[in-house]
PDB file of N, CA, C, O and CB in Angstrom:
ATOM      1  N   UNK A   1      -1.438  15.852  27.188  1.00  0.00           N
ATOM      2  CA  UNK A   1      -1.852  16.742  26.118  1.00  0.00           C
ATOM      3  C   UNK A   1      -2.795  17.779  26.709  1.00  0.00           C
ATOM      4  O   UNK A   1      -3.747  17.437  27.412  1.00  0.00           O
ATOM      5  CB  UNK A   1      -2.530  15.957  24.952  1.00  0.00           C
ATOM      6  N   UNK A   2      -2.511  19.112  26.406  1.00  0.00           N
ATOM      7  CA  UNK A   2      -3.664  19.629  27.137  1.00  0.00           C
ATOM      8  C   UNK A   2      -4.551  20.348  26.028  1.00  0.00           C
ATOM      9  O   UNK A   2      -4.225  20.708  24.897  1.00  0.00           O
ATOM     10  CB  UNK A   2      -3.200  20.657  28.368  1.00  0.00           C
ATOM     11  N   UNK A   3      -5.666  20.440  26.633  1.00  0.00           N
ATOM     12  CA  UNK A   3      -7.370  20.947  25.729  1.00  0.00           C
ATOM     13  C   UNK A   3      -6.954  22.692  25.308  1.00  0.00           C
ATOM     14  O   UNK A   3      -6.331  23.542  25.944  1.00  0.00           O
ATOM     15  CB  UNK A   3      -9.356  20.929  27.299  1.00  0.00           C
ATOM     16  N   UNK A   4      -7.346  22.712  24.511  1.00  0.00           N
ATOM     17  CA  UNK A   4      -7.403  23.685  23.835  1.00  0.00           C
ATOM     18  C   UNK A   4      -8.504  24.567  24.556  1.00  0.00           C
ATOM     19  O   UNK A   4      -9.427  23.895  25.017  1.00  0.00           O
ATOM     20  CB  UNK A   4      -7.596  23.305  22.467  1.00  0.00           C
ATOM     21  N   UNK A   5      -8.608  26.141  24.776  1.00  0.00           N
ATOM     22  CA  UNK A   5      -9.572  26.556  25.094  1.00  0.00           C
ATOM     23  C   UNK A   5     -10.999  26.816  24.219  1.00  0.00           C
ATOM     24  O   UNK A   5     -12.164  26.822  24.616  1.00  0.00           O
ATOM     25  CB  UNK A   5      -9.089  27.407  25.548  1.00  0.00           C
ATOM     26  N   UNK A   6     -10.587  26.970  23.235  1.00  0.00           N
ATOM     27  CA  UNK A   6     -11.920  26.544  22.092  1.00  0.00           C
ATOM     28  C   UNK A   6     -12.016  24.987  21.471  1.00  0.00           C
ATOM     29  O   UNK A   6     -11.165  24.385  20.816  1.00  0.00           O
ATOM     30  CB  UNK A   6     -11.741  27.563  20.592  1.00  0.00           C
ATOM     31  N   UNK A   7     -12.882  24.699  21.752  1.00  0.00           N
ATOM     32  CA  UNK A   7     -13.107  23.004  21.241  1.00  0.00           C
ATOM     33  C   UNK A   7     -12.741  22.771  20.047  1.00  0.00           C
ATOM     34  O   UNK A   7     -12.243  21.716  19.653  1.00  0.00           O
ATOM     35  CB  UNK A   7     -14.543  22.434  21.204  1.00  0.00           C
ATOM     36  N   UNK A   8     -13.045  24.082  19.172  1.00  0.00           N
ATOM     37  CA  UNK A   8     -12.834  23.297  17.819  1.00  0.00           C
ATOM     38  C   UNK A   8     -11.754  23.661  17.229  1.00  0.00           C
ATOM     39  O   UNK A   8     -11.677  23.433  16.022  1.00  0.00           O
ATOM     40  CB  UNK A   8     -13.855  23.434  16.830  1.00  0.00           C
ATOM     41  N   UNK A   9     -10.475  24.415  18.013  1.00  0.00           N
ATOM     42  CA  UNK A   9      -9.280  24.258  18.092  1.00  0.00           C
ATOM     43  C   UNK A   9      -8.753  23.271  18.580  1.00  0.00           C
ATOM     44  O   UNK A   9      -7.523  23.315  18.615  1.00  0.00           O
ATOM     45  CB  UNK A   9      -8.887  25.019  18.512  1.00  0.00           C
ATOM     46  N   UNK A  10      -9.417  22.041  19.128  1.00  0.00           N
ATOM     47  CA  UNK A  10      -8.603  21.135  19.837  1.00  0.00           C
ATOM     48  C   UNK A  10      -9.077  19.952  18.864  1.00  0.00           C
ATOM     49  O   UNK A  10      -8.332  19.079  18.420  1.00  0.00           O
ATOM     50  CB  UNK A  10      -8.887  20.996  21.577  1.00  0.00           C
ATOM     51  N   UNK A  11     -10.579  20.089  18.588  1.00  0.00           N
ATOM     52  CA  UNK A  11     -10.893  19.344  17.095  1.00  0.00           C
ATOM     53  C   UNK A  11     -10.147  19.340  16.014  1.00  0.00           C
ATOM     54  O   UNK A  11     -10.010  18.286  15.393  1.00  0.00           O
ATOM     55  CB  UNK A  11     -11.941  19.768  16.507  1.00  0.00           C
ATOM     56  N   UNK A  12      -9.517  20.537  15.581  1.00  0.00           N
ATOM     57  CA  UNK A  12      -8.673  20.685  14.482  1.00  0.00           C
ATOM     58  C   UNK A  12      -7.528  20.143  14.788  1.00  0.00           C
ATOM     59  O   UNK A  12      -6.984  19.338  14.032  1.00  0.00           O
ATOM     60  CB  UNK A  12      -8.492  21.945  14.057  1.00  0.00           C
ATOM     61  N   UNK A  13      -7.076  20.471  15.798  1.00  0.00           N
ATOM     62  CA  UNK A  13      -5.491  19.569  16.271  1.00  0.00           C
ATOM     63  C   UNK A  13      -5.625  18.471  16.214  1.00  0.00           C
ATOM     64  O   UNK A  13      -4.597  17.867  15.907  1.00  0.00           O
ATOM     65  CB  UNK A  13      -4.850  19.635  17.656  1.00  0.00           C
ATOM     66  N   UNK A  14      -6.915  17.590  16.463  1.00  0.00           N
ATOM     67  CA  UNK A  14      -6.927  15.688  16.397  1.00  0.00           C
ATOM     68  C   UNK A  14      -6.849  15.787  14.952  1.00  0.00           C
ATOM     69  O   UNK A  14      -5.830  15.290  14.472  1.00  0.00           O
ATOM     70  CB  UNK A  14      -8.582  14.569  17.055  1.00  0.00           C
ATOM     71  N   UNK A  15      -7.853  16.417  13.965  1.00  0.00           N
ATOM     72  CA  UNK A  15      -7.909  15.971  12.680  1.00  0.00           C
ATOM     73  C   UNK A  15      -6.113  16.297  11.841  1.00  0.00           C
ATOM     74  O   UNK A  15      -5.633  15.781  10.832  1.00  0.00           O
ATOM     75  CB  UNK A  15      -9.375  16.915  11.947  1.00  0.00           C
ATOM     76  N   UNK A  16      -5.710  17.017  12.497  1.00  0.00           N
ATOM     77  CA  UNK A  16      -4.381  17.493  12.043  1.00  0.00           C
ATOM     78  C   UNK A  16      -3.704  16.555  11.959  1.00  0.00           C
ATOM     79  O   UNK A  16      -3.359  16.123  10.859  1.00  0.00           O
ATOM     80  CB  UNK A  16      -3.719  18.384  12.746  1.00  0.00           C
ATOM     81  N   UNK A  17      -3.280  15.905  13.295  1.00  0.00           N
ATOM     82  CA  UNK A  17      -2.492  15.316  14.001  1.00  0.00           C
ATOM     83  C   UNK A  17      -3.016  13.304  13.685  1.00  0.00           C
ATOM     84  O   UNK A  17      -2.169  12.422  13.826  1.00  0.00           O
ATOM     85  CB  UNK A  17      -2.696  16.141  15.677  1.00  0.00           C
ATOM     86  N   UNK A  18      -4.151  13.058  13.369  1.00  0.00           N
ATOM     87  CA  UNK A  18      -4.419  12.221  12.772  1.00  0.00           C
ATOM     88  C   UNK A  18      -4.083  11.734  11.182  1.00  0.00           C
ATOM     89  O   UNK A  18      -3.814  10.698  10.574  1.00  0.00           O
ATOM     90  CB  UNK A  18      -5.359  12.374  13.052  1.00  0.00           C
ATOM     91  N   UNK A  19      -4.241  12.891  10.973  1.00  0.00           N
ATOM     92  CA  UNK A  19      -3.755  13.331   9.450  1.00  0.00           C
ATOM     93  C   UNK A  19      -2.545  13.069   8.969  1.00  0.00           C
ATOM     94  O   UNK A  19      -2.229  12.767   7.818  1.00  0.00           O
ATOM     95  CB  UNK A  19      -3.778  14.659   9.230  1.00  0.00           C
ATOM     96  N   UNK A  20      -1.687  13.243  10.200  1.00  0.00           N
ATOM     97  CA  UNK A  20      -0.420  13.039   9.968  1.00  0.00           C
ATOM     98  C   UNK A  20       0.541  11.873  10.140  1.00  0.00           C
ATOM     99  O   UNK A  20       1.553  11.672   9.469  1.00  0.00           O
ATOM    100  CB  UNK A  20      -0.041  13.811  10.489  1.00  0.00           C
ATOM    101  N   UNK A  21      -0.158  10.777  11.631  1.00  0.00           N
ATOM    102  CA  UNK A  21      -0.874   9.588  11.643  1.00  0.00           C
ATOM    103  C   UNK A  21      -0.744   8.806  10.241  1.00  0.00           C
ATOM    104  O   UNK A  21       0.048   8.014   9.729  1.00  0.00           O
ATOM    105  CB  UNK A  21      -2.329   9.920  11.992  1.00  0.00           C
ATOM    106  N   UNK A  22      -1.727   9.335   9.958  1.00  0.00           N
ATOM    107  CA  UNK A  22      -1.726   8.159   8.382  1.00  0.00           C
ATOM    108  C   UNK A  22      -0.916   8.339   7.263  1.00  0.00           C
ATOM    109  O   UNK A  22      -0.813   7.634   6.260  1.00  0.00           O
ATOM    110  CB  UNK A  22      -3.097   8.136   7.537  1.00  0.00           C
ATOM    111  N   UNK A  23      -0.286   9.507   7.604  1.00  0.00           N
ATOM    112  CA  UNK A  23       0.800   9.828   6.274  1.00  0.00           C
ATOM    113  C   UNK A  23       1.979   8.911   6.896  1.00  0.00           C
ATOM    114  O   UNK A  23       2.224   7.825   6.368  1.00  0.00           O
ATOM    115  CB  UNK A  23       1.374  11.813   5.984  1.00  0.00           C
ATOM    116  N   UNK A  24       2.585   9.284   7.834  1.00  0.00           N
ATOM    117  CA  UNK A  24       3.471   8.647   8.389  1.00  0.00           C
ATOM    118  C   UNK A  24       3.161   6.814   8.055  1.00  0.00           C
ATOM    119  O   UNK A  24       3.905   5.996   7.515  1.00  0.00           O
ATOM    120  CB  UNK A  24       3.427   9.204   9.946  1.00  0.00           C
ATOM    121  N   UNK A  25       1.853   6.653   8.593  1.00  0.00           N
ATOM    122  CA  UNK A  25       1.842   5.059   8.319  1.00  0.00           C
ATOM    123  C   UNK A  25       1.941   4.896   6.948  1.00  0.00           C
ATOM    124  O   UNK A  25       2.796   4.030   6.765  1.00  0.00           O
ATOM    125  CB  UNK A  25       0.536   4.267   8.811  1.00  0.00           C
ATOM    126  N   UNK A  26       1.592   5.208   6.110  1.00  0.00           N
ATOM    127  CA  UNK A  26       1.490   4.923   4.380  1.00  0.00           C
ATOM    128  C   UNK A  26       3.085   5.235   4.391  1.00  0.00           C
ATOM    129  O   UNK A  26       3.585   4.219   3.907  1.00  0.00           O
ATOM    130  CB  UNK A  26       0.257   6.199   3.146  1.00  0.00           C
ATOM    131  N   UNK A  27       4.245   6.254   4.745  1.00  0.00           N
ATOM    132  CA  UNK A  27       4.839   6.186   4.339  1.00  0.00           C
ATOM    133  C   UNK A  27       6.186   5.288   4.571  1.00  0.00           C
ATOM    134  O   UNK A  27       7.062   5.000   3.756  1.00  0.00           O
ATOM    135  CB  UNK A  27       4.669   7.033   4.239  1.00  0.00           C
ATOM    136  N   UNK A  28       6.070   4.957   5.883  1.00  0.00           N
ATOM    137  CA  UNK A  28       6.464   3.624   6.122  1.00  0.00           C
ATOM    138  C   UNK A  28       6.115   2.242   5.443  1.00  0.00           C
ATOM    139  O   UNK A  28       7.030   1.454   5.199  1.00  0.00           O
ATOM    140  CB  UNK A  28       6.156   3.508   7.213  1.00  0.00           C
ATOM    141  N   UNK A  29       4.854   1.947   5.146  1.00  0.00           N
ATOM    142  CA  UNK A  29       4.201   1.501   4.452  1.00  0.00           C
ATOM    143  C   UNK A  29       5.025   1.099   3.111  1.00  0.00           C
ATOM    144  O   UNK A  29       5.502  -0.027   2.968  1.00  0.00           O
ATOM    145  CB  UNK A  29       3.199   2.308   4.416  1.00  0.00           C
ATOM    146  N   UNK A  30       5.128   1.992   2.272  1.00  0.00           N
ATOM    147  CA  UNK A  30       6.169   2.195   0.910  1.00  0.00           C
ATOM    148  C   UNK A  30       7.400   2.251   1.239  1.00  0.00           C
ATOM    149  O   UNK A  30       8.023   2.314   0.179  1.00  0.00           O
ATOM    150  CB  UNK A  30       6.011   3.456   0.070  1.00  0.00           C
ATOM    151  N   UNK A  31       8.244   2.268   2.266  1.00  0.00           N
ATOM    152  CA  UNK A  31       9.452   2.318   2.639  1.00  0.00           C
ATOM    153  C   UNK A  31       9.814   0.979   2.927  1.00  0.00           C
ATOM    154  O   UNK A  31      10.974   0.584   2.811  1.00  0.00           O
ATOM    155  CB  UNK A  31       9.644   3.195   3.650  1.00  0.00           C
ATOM    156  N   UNK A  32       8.480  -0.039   3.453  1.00  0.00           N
ATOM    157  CA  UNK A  32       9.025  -1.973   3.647  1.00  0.00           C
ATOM    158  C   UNK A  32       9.182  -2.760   2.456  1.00  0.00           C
ATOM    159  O   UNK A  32       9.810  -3.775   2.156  1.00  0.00           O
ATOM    160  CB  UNK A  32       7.819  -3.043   4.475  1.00  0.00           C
ATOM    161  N   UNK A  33       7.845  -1.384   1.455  1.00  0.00           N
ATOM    162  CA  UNK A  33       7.647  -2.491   0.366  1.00  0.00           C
ATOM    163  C   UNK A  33       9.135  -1.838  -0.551  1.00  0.00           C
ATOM    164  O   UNK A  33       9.565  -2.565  -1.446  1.00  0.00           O
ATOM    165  CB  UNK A  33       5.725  -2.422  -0.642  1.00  0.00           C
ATOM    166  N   UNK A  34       9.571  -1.023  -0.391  1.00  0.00           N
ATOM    167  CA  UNK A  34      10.487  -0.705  -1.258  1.00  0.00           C
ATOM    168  C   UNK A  34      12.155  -1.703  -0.935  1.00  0.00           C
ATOM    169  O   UNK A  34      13.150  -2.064  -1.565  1.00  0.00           O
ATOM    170  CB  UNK A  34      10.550   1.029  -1.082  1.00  0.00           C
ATOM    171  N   UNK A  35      11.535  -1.796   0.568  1.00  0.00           N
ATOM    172  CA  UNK A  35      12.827  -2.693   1.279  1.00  0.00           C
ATOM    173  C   UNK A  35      12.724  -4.018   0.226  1.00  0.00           C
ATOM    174  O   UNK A  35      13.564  -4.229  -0.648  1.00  0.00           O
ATOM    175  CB  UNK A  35      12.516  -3.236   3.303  1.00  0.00           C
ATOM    176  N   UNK A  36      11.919  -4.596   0.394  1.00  0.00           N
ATOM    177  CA  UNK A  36      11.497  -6.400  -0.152  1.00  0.00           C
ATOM    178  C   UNK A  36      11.914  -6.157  -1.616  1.00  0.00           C
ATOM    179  O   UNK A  36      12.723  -7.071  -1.768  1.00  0.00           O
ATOM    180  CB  UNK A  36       9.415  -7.064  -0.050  1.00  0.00           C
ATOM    181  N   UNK A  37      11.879  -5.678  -2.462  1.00  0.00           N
ATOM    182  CA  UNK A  37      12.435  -5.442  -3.354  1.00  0.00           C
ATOM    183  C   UNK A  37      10.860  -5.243  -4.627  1.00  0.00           C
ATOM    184  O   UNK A  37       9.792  -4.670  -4.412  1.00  0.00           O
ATOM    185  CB  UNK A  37      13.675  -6.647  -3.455  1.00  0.00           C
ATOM    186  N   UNK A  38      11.208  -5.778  -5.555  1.00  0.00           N
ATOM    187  CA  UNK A  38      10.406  -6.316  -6.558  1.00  0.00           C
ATOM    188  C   UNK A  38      10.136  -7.540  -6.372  1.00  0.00           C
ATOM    189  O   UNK A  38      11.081  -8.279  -6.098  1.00  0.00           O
ATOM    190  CB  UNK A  38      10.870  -6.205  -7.715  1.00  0.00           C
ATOM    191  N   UNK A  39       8.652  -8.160  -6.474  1.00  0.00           N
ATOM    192  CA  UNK A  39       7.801  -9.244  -6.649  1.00  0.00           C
ATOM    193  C   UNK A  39       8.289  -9.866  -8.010  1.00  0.00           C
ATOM    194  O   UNK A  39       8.739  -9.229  -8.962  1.00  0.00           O
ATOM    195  CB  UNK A  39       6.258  -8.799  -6.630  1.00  0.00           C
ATOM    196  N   UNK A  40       8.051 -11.747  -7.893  1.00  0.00           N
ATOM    197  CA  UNK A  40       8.174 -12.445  -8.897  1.00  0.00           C
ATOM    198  C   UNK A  40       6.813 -12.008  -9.203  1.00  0.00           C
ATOM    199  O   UNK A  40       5.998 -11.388  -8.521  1.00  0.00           O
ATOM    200  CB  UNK A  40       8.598 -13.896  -8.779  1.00  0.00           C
ATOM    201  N   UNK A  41       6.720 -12.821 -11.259  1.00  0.00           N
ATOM    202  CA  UNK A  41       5.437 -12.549 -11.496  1.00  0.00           C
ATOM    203  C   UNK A  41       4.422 -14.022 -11.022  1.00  0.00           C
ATOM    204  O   UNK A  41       3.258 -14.184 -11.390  1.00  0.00           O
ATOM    205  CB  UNK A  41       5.386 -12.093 -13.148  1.00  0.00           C
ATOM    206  N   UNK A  42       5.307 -15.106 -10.024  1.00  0.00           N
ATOM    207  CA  UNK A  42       4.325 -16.019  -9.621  1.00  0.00           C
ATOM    208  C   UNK A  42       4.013 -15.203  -8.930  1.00  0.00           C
ATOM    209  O   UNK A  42       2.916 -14.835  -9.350  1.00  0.00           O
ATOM    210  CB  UNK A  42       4.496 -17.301  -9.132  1.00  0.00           C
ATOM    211  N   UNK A  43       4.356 -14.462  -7.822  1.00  0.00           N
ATOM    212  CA  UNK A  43       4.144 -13.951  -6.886  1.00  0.00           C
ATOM    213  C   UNK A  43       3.100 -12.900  -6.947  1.00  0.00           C
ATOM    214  O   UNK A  43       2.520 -12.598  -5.904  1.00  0.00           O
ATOM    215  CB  UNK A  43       5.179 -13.653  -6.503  1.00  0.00           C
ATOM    216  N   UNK A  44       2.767 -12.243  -8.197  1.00  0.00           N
ATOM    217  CA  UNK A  44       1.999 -11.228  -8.331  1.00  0.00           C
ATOM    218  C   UNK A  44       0.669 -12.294  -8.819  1.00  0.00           C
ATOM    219  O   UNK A  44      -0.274 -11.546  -8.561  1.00  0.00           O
ATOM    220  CB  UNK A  44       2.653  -9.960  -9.406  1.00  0.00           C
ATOM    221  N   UNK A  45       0.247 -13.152  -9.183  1.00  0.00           N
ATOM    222  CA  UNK A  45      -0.400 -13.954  -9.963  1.00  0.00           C
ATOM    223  C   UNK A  45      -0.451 -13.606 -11.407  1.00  0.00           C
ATOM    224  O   UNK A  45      -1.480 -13.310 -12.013  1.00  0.00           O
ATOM    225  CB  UNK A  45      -1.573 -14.074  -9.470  1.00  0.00           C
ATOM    226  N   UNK A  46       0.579 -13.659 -11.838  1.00  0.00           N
ATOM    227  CA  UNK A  46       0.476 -13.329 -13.106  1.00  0.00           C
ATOM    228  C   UNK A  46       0.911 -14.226 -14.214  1.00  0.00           C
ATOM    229  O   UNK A  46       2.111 -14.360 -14.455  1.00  0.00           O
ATOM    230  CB  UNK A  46       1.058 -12.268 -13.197  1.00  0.00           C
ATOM    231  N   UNK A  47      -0.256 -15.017 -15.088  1.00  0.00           N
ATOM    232  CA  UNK A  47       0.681 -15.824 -15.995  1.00  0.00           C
ATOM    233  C   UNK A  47       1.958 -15.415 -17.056  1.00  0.00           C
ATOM    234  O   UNK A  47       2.218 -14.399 -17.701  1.00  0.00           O
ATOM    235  CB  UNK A  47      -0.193 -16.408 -16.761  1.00  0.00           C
ATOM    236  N   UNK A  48       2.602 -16.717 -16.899  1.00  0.00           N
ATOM    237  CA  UNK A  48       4.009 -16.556 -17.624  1.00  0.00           C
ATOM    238  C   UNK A  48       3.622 -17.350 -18.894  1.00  0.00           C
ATOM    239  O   UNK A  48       2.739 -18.198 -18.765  1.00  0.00           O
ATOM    240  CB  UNK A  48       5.473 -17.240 -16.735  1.00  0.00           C
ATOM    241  N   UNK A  49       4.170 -17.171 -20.064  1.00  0.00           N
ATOM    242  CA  UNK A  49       4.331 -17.896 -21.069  1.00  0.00           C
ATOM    243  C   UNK A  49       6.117 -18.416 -20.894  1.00  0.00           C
ATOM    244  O   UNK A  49       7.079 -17.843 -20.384  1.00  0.00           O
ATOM    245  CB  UNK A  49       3.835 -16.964 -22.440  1.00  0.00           C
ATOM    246  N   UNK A  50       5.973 -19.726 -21.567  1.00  0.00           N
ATOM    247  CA  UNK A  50       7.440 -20.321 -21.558  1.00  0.00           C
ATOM    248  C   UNK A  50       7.814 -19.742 -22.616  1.00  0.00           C
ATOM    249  O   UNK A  50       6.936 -19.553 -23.458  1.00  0.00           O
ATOM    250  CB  UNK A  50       7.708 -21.879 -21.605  1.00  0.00           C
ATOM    251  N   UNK A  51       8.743 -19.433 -22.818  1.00  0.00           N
ATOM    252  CA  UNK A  51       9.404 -19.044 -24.062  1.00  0.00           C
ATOM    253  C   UNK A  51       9.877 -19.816 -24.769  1.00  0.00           C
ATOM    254  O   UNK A  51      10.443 -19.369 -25.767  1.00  0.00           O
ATOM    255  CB  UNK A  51      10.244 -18.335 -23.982  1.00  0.00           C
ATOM    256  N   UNK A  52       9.852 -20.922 -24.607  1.00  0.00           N
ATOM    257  CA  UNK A  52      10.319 -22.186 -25.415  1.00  0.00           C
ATOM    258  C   UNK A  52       9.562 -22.191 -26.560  1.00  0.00           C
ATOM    259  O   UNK A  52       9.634 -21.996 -27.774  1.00  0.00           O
ATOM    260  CB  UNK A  52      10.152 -23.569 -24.695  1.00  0.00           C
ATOM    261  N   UNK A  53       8.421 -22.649 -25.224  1.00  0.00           N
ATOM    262  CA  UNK A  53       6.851 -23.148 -26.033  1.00  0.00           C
ATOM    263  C   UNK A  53       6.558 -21.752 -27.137  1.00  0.00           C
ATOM    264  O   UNK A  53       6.400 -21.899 -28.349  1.00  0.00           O
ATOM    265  CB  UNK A  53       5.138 -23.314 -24.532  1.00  0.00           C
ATOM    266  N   UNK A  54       6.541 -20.979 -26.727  1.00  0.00           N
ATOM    267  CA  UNK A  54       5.890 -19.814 -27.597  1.00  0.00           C
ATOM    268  C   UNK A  54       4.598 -19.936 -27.776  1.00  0.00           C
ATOM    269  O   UNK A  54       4.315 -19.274 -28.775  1.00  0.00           O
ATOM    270  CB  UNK A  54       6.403 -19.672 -28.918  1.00  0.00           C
ATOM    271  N   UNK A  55       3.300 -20.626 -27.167  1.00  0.00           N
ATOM    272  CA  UNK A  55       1.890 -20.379 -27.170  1.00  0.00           C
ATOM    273  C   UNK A  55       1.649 -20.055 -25.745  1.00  0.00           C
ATOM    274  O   UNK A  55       2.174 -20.501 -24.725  1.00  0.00           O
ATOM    275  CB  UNK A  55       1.013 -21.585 -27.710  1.00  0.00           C
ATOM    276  N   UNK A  56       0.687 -19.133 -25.936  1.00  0.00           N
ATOM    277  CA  UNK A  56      -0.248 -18.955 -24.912  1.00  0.00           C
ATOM    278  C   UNK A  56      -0.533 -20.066 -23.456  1.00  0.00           C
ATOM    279  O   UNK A  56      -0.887 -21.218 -23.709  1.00  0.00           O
ATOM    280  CB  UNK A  56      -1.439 -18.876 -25.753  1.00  0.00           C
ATOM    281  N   UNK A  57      -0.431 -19.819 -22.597  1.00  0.00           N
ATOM    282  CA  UNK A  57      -0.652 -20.483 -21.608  1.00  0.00           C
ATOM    283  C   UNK A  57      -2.533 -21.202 -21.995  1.00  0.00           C
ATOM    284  O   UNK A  57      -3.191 -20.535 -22.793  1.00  0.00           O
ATOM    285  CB  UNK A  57      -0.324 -19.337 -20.201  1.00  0.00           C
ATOM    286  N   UNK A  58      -2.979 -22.066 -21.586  1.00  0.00           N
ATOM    287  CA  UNK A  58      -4.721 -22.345 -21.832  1.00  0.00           C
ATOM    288  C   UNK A  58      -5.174 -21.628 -20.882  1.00  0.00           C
ATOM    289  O   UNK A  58      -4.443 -21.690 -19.894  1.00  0.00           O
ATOM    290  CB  UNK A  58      -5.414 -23.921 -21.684  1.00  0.00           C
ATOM    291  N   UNK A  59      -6.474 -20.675 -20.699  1.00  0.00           N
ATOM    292  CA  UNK A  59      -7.588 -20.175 -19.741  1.00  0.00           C
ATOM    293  C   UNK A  59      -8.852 -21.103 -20.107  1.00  0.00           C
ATOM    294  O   UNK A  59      -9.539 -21.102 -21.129  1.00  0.00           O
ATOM    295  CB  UNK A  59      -7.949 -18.446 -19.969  1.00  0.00           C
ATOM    296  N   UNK A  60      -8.942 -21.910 -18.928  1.00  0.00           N
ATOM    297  CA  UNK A  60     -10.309 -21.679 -18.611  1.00  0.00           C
ATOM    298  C   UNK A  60     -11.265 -20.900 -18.205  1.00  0.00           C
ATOM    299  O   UNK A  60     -11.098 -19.922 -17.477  1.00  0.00           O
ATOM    300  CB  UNK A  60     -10.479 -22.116 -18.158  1.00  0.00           C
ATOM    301  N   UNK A  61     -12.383 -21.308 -18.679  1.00  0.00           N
ATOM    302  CA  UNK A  61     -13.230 -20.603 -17.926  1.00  0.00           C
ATOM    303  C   UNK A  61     -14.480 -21.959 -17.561  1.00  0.00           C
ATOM    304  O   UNK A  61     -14.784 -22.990 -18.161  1.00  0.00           O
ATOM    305  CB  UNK A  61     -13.780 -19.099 -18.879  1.00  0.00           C
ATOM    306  N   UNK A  62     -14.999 -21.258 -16.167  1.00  0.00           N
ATOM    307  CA  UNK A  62     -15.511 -22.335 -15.872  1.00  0.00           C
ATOM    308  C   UNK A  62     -17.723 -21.588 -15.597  1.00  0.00           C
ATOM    309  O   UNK A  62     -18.609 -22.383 -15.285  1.00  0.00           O
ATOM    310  CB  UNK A  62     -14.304 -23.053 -14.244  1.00  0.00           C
TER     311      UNK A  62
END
């Protein structure tokens, strides 16, 4: 890579180029999770009600 003759032209190229760095990673990022599909809602922690039952699951609290 070579230096820029003004520094803070070569500063701006890292912040650029970093910048772009993390877009790329985030957008890969959303491209694995889009692979895996959709999450169960055990999987999300999310209570289920049975539909049988038709009441409320119990919460504690402790």
């Amino acid at each position: 890579m070579t230096i820029a003759k003004n520094q803070n032209t070569f500063a701006k190229r890292n912040r650029e180029m970093e910048k772009k760095r993390k877009a790329d990673d985030k957008r890969e990022d959303r491209r694995k999770r889009k692979d895996e599909g959709p999450l169960a809602p055990s999987e999300l922690g999310m209570l289920v009600v049975d539909p049988d039952d038709g009441n409320p699951p119990e919460i504690r609290q402790s």
